[in-house]
N, C-alpha and C positions, 0 to 999 in steps of 0.2 A: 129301307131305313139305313140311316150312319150302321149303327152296330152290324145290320147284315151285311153290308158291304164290306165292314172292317174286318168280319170274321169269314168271309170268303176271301177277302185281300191274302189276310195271314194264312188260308189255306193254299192259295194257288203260289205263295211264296215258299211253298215246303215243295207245293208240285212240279213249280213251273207251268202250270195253265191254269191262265189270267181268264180266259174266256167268262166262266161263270161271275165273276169279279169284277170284270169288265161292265158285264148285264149289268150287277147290281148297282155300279157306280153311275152309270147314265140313268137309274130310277130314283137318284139321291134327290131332294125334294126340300131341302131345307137351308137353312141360314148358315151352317159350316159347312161347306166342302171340302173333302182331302182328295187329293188325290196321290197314291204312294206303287211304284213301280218299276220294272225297268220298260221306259217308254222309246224311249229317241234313240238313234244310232249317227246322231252326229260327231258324237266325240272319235266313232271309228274311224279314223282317216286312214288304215288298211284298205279295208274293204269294204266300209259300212255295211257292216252285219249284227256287231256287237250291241246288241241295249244296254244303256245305263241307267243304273237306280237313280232315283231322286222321288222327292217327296215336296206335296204344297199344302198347305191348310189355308185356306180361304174363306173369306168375310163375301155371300151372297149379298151383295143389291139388288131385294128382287124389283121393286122398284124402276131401278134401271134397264134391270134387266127384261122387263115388259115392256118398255119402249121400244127394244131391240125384235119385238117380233114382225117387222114390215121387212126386214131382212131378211128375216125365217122365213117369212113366205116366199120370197122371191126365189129360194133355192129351186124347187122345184121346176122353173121356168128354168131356172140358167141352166140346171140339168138337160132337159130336152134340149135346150137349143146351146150346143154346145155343135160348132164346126167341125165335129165329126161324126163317119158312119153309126148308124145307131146299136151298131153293134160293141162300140165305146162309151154308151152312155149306158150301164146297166140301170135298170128300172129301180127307184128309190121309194116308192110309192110304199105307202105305211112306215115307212123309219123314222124316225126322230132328230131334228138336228136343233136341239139345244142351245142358245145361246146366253152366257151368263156374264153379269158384268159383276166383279168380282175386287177387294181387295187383297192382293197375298201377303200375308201379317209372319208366313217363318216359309222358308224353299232352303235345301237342304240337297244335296247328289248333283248329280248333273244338273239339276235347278238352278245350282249358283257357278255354271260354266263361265268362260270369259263373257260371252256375247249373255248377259242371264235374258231369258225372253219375255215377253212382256204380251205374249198369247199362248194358246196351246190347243191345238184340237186333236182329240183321243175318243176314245182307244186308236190305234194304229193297227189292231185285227181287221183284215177286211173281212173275217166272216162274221165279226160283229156289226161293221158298218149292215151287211145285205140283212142281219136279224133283226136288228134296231136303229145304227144311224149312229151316230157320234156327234159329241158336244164340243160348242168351240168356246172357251175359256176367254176372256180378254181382263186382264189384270190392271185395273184401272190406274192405280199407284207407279206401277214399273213403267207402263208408257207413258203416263204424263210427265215420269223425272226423266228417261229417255227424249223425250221433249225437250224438252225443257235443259236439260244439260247438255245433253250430244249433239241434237240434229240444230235446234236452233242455233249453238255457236259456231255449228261448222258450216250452216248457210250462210251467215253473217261475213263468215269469211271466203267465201267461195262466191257468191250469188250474191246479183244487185238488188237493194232493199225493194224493187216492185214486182221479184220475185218471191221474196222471204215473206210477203204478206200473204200470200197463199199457203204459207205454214201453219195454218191452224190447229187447234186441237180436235177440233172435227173431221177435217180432211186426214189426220193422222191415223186416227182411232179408224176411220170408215176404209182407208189405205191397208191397213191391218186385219180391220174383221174380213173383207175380200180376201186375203191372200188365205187364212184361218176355213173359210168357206170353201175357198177352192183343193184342200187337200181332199174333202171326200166326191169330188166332182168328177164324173167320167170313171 
């Protein structure tokens, strides 16, 4: 439930381990998602070591986000057959990989970095990916204005219009949820 989750969140932010919190938030099952943390280490341009807090509150599509299970299933395939030894491909078999198509309505910490993203796939523990699996976030709203204001004008100006028609919002979104999939891959 939200509340379990929220009330393991606030403990593991006294402890520093997410782990248990992590669990509860891939069991979250409902129409608001939060996610609140320090997740990413992109802002370390030392050493990328550092996580940064940020925090999302999310409007579920489940809806949509049922559509998105012919993806879910393919994971498992692209896991096996992944070009390399099999000793790179640990076994995922019973994990969970969640796919939610989501509006994010407040982001907040490193949420709202220069580049803000417009996917997310977490936890970032791999010993929660081998316990359960990790969810991939795709933030309906952030990548259709990314669309829409970034990539489209700057094709327009770079790239000839029987290029730019292959800019779709499908080919975007589907552009996206791969690269989302492929963090817990291999």
């Amino acid at each position: 439930s939200l509340t379990d989750y929220l009330k393991k969140q606030a403990q593991a932010m006294r402890t520093d381990d997410y782990f248990d919190a992590d669990m509860a938030w891939l069991d979250l099952d409902s129409n608001l998602d939060i996610s609140i943390g320090p997740h990413e280490t992109y802002d370390d341009q030392l050493a990328g070591q550092k996580t940064f807090y940020k925090a999302n509150v999310l409007i579920v599509d489940r809806a949509a986000s049922a559509r998105l299970d012919a993806f879910k299933a393919a994971v498992p395939f692209e896991q096996a057959n992944l070009p390399v030894p099999a000793a790179y491909r640990p076994d995922q078999t019973g994990t969970m990989t969640p796919i939610e198509l989501v509006d994010d309505i407040l982001r907040t910490g490193q949420g709202r970095a220069v580049m803000e993203p417009v996917a997310f796939s977490l936890p970032n523990d791999p010993r929660v990916w081998e316990a359960k699996g990790a969810k991939k976030v795709m933030m309906r709203n952030f990548a259709d204005e990314r669309r829409s204001v970034v990539l489209i004008p700057l094709l327009a100006a770079i790239m000839d219009d029987e290029v730019n028609a292959w800019a779709t919002p499908d080919g975007y979104f589907n552009w996206v949820l791969g690269h989302e999939v492929g963090h817990t891959l291999g």
